[in-house]
C-alpha positions in Angstrom: 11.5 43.9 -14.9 14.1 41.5 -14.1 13.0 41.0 -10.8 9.9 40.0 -12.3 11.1 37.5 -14.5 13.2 35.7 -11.2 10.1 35.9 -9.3 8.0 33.9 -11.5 10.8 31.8 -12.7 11.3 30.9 -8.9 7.6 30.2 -8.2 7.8 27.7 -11.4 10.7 26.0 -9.9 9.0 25.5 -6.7 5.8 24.1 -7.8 7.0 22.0 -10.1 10.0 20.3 -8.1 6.9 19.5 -5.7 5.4 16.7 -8.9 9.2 15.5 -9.1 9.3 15.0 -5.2 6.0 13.7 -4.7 5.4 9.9 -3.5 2.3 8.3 -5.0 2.5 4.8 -6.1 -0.1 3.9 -8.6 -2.1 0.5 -8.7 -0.5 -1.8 -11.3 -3.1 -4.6 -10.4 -6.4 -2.9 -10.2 -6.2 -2.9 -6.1 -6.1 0.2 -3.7 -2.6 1.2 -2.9 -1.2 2.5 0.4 2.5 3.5 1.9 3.9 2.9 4.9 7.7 3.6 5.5 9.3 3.8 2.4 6.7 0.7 0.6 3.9 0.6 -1.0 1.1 -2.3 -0.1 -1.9 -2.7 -3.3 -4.5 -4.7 -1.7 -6.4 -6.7 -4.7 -9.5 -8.6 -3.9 -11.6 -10.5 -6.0 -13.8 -13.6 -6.0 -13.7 -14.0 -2.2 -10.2 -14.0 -1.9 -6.9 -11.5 -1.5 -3.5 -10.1 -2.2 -1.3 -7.4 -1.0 1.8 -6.7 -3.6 4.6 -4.9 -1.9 6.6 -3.2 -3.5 10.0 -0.8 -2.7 10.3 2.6 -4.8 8.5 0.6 -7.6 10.4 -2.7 -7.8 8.7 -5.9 -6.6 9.8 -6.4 -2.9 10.4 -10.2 -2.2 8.4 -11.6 0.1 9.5 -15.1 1.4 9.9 -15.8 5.1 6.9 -12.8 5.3 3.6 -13.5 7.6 1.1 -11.1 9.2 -2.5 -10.9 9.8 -5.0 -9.4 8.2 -8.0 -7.5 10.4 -11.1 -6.5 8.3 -13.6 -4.2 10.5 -16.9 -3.7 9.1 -19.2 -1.7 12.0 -18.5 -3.9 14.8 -17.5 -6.8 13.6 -14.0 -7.7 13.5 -12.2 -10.6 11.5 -8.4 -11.7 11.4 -7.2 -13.9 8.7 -3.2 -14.9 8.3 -1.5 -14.1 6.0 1.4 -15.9 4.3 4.1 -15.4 1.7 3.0 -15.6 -2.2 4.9 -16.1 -5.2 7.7 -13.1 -5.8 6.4 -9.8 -4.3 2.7 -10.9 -2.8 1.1 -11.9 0.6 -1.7 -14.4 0.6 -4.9 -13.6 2.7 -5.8 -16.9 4.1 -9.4 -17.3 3.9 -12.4 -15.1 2.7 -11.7 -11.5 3.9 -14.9 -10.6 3.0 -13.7 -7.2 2.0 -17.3 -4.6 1.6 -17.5 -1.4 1.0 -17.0 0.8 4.1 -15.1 -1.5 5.5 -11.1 -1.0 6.8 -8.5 -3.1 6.2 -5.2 -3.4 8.5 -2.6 -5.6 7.3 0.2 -6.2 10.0 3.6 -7.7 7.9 6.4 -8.9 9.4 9.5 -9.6 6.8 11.9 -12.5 7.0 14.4 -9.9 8.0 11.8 -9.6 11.7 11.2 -6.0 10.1 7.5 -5.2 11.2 5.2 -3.2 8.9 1.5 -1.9 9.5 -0.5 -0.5 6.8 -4.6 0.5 7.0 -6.3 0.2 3.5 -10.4 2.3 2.9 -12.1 -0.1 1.4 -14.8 1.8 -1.0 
């Protein structure tokens, strides 16, 4: 009976250290959100322009001295637009990404530190 009463306790503790564990950063601005390396990217588009927040474990990740490039695929066609450091934690897309559904989104970031982040975003 005891054995019993391990068993399951065990199985309890396994599953639910998995939820403690688990990395999945949540939109805070109403974008899609994606990881790469230990930070998460929320790319927010609206009114024919974009953002990507980054953030570290949850805190806003500073983003001055930051550029990259932004490529939108949609079928064949392809489009890069720059983009450049916003205020506190954001990067500024340059131009109308013209973001559709179906397309993909692949944001190449390269920090003031020359630390070089790639992150693909679904866009649905």
């Amino acid at each position: 009976m005891k054995s019993i009463f391990a068993v399951a306790a065990l199985t309890a503790s396994v599953i639910l250290s998995g939820n403690v564990h688990a990395h999945g950063a949540k939109a805070k601005h109403g974008g899609i959100v994606q990881s790469a390396g230990d930070l998460s990217f929320e790319l927010v588009a609206k009114n024919g322009a974009a953002t990507i927040y980054v953030d570290d474990h949850g805190k806003d990740l500073p983003t001055a001295g930051a550029t990259g490039t932004l490529t939108v695929l949609k079928g064949t066609e392809k489009t890069e637009l720059p983009l450049a450091a916003g205020g506190n934690n954001t990067l500024v897309v340059k131009g109308d990404p013209k973001l559709a559904a179906g397309s993909k989104a692949v944001a190449a970031v390269t920090f003031a530190d020359k630390k070089t982040v790639s992150v693909r975003f679904s866009i649905k």
